[in-house]
Structure formats: C-alpha cells, structure tokens
KOLMAR-444116 format. One line per 10 residues: number of its first residue (from 1); their letters; for each residue x, y, z of N, C-alpha, C. Coordinates in steps of 0.02 Angstrom, whole numbers, plus 50000, padded with zeros to 5 digits. Layout:
N
NUM> A> X/Y/Z/X/Y/Z/X/Y/Z; ... .
***
This chain:
175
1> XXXXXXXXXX> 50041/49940/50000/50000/50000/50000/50044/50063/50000; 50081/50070/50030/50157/50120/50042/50170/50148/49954; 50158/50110/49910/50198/50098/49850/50117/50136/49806; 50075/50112/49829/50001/50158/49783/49977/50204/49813; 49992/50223/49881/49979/50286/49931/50028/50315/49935; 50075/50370/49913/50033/50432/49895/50042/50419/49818; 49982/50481/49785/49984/50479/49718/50046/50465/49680; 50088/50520/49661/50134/50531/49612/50179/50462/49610; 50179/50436/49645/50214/50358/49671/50192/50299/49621; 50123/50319/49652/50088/50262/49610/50063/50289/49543 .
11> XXXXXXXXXX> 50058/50351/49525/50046/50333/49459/50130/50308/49435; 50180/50361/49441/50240/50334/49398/50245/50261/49394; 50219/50226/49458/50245/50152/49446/50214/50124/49404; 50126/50137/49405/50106/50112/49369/50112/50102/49302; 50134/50200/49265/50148/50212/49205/50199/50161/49188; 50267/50153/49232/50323/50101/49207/50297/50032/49189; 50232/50032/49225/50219/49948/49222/50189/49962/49157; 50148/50008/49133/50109/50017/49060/50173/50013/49014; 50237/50030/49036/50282/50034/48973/50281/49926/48965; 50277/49904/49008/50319/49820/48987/50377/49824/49048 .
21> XXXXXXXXXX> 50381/49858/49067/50452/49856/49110/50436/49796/49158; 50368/49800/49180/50369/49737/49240/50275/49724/49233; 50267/49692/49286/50195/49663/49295/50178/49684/49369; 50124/49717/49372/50112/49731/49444/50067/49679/49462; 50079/49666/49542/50054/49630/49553/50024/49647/49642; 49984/49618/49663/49947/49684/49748/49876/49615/49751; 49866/49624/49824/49815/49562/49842/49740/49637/49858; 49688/49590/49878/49632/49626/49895/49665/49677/49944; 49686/49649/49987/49713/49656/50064/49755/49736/50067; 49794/49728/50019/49831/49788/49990/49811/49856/49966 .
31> XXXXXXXXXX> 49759/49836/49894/49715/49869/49898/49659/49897/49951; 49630/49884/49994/49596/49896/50039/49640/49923/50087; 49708/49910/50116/49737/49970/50135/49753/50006/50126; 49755/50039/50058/49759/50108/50018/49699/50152/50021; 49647/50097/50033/49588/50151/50024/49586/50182/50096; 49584/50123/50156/49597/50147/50213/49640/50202/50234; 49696/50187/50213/49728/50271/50214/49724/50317/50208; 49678/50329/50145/49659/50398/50145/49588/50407/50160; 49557/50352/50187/49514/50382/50250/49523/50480/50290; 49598/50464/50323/49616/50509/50332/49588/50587/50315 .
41> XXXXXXXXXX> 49606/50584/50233/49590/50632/50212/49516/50661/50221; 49473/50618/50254/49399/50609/50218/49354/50577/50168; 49283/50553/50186/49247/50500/50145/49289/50536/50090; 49267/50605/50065/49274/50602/49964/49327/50598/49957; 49373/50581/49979/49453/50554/49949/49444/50493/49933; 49430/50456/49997/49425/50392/50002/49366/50374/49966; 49332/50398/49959/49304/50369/49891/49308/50369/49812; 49371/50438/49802/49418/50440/49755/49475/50406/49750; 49505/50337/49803/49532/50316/49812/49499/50235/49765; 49439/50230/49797/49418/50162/49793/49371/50170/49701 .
51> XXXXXXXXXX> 49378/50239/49688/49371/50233/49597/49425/50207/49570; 49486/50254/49594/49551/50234/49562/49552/50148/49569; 49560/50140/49620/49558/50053/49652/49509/50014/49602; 49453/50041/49575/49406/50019/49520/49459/50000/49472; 49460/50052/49427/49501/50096/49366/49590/50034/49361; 49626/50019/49436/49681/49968/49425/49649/49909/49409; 49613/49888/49435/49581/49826/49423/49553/49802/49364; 49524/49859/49334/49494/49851/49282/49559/49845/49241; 49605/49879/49234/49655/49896/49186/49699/49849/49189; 49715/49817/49265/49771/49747/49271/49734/49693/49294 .
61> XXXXXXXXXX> 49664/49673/49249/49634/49606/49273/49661/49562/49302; 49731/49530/49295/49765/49474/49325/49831/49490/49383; 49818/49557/49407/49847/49573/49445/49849/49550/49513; 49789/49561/49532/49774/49535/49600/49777/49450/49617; 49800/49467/49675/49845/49378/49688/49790/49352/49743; 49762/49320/49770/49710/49284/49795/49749/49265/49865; 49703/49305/49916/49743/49275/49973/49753/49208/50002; 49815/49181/50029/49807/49112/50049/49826/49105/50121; 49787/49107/50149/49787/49138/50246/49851/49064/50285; 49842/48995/50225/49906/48954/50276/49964/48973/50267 .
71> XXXXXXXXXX> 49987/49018/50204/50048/49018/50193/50062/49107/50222; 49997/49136/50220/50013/49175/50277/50055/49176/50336; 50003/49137/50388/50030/49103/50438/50082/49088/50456; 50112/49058/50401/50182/49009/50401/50244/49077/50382; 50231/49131/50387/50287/49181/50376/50301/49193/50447; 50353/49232/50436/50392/49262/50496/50398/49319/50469; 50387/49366/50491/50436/49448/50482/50414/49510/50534; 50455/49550/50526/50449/49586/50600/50384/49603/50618; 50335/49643/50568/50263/49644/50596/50220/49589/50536; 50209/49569/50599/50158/49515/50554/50089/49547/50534 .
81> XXXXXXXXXX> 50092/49603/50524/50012/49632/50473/50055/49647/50412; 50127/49636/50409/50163/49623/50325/50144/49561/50298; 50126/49506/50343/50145/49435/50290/50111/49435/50227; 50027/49472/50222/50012/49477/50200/50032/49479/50112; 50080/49541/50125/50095/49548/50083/50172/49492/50043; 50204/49480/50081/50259/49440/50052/50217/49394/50022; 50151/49372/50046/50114/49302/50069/50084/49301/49973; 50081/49372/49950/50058/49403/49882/50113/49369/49824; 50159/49416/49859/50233/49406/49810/50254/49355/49797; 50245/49302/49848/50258/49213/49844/50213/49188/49797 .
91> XXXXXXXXXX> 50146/49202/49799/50101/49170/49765/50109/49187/49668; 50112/49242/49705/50119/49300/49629/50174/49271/49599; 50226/49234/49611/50295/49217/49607/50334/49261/49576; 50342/49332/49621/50354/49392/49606/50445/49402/49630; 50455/49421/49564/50543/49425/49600/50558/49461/49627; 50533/49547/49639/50559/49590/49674/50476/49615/49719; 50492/49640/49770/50437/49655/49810/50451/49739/49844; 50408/49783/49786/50433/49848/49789/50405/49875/49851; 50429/49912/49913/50405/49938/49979/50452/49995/49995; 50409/50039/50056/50466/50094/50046/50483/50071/50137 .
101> XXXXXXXXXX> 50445/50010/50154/50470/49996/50225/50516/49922/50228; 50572/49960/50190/50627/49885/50172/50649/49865/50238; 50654/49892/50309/50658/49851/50348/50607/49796/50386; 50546/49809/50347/50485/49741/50369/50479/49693/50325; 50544/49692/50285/50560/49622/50248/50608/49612/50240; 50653/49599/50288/50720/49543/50280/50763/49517/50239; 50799/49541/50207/50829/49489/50161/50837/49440/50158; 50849/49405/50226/50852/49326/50237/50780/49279/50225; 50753/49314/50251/50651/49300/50251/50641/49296/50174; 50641/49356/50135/50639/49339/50063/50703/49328/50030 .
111> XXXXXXXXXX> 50751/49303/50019/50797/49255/50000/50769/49192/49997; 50730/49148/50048/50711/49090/50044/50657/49081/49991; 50624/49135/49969/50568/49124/49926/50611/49167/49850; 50662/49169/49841/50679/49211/49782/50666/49270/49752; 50644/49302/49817/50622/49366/49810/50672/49428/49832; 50681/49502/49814/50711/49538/49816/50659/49592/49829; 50667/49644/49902/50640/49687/49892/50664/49762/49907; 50634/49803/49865/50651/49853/49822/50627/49924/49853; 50666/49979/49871/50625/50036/49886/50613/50077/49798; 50544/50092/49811/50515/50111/49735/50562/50170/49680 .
121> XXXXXXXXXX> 50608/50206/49737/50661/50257/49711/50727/50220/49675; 50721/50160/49702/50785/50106/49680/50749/50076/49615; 50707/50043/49641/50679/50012/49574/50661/50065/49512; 50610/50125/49526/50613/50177/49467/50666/50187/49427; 50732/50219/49506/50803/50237/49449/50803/50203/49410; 50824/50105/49419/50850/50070/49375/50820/50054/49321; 50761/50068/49325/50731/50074/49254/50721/50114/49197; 50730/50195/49240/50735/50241/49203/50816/50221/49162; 50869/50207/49221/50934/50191/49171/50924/50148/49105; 50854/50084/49119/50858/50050/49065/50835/50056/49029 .
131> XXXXXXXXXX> 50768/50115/49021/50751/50127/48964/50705/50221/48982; 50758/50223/48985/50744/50350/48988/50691/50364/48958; 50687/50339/48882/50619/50372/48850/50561/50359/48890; 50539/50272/48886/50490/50271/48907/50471/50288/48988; 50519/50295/49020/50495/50307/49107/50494/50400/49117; 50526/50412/49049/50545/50484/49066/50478/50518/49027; 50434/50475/48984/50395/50504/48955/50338/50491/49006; 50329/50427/49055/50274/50426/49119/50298/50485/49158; 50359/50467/49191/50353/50530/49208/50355/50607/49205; 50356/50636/49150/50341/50705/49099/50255/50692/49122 .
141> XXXXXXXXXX> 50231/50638/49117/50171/50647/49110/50099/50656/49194; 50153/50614/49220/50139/50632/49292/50148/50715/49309; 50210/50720/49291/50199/50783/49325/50172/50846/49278; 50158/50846/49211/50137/50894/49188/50015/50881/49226; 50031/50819/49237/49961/50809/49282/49955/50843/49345; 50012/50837/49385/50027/50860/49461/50012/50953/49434; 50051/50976/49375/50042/51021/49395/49978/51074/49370; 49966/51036/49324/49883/51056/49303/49835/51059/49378; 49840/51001/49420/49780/50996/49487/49830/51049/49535; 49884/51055/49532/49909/51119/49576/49922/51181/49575 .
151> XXXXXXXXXX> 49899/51219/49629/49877/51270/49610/49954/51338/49618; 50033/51287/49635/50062/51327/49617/50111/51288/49584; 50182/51319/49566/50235/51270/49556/50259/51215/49571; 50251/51169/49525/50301/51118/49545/50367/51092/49496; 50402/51082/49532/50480/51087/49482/50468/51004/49488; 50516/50953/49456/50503/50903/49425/50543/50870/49486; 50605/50909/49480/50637/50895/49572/50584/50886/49636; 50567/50951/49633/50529/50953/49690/50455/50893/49700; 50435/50896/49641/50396/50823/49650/50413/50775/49666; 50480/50744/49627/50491/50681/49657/50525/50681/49709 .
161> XXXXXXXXXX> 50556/50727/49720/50565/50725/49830/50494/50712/49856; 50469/50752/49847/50395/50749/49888/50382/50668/49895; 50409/50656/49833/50350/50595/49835/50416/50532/49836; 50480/50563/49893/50517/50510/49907/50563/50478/49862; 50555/50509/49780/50606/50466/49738/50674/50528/49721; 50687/50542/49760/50762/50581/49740/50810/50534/49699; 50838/50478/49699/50872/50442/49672/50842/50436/49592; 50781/50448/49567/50750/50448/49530/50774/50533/49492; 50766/50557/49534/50757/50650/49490/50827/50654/49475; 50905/50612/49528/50945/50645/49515/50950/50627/49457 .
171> XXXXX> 50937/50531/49440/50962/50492/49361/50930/50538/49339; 50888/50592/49323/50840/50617/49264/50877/50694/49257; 50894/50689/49306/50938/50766/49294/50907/50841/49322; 50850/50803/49350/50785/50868/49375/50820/50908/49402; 50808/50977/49382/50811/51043/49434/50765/51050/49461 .
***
C-alpha cells in the first residue's frame, strides 16, 4: 500500500508497468489498505481512492493475487500485518517486492522464497537507466498532471522528493 499511497508514486509506477518494464502485482488486502489510508483525508478522497482502486483493476485484470491465509501464517517477519503481503509476492511468484518499508522484509526472510525487495526510488532509477524514453515520458506525464491539479509550482525535482524518489530526479537530471 506504501507503494500506491501517495499519488505521484503510484501513478509513475504504474505508468512504468504500462511501458512492459514489469507486471504489477497487489492482493485485495493491499488494495483495501490504500483506500483505508486515505480515509484520513475524508469519505470524498476515500472514495476517490476506491474509483482509482476500480480503474487498477479494471486495467490489470490478473493482477490481483488471491489470498492464501496458511501460507500467511507460516511467515515470519517483524510485523506480522506484512505477511500479508510477502504472502502476495510468493504466490504471485514475484521477483522483486517493491516497499518503501525495506526494513519489514528481511533479506534473509525473502531470499528463501527468491524474492528481492526494492524501495520504489531504487527500482524507478534502474529502470529509468534501462530505458529514459519510456519512464521519462510517464514521468513528463505525471507531473505535467501534478501540475495542472496544483495550484502553484512544481519543479520536476521538487515532486519527486515529495513523493520520496530523489534517486529517481537525480538519474533524470531534474532541477
């Protein structure tokens, strides 16, 4: 949820996943904690939350991984309201497991299942290195969106700090 809450995050990732770069992949469980989050904000967020949540689903039919509560169970990791999600990535037989809370998954914990996981500024960079046009054209497009709904400047830098991917703006060269 970390990874589709807040916006600019999740659209870029998503856009990368529209290029071919990867396959997303997120359980009910996941989804439904995104919407929960921005509870916060208030019902009409959160119910602009759970359109968008429509709108992925519809768009990545085979995305969503089906929870399996024994192999839940059978995890270990520091807070166990994560297994959930590794519990996704196993099923999903997902090689990297993008989070921006890399210390609630272990390397040793996912090593045994062949998994690698990724803070979304690590994974973005290396994709932008592997292919600039297309991640550089999602994100051109994110933020010429960000700055249409905002009502003052935003520099291309300053977005992706906001939204935690500095390692991302420096590969791009953002001022």
């Amino acid at each position: 949820a970390c990874v589709l809450y807040p916006t600019v995050t999740r659209e870029i990732v998503i856009g990368v996943a529209g290029t071919g770069a990867f396959v997303p992949l997120w359980s009910a469980r996941i989804l439904e904690e995104w919407a929960r989050a921005t509870a916060k904000l208030g019902a009409e967020q959160q119910a602009v939350a759970r359109g968008e949540i429509a709108l992925l689903r519809a768009q990545w039919p085979d995305a969503e991984i089906p929870a399996d509560a024994a192999l839940e169970q059978s995890l270990y990791l520091p807070d166990i309201n994560d297994r959930h999600v590794l519990g996704a990535a196993i099923s999903g037989r997902a090689e990297v497991l993008m989070t921006s809370n890399l210390r609630d998954f272990p390397r040793g914990v996912l090593s045994e299942f062949s998994i690698v996981a990724r803070h979304p500024d690590e994974f973005l960079r290396d994709a932008y290195n592997s292919n600039p046009d297309d991640v550089g054209a999602v994100v051109a497009r994110v933020h010429r969106t960000a700055q249409n709904l905002s009502s003052r400047d935003l520099g291309l830098r300053r977005l992706l700090k906001k939204a935690r991917l500095p390692r991302l703006a420096k590969a791009m060269g953002a001022v």
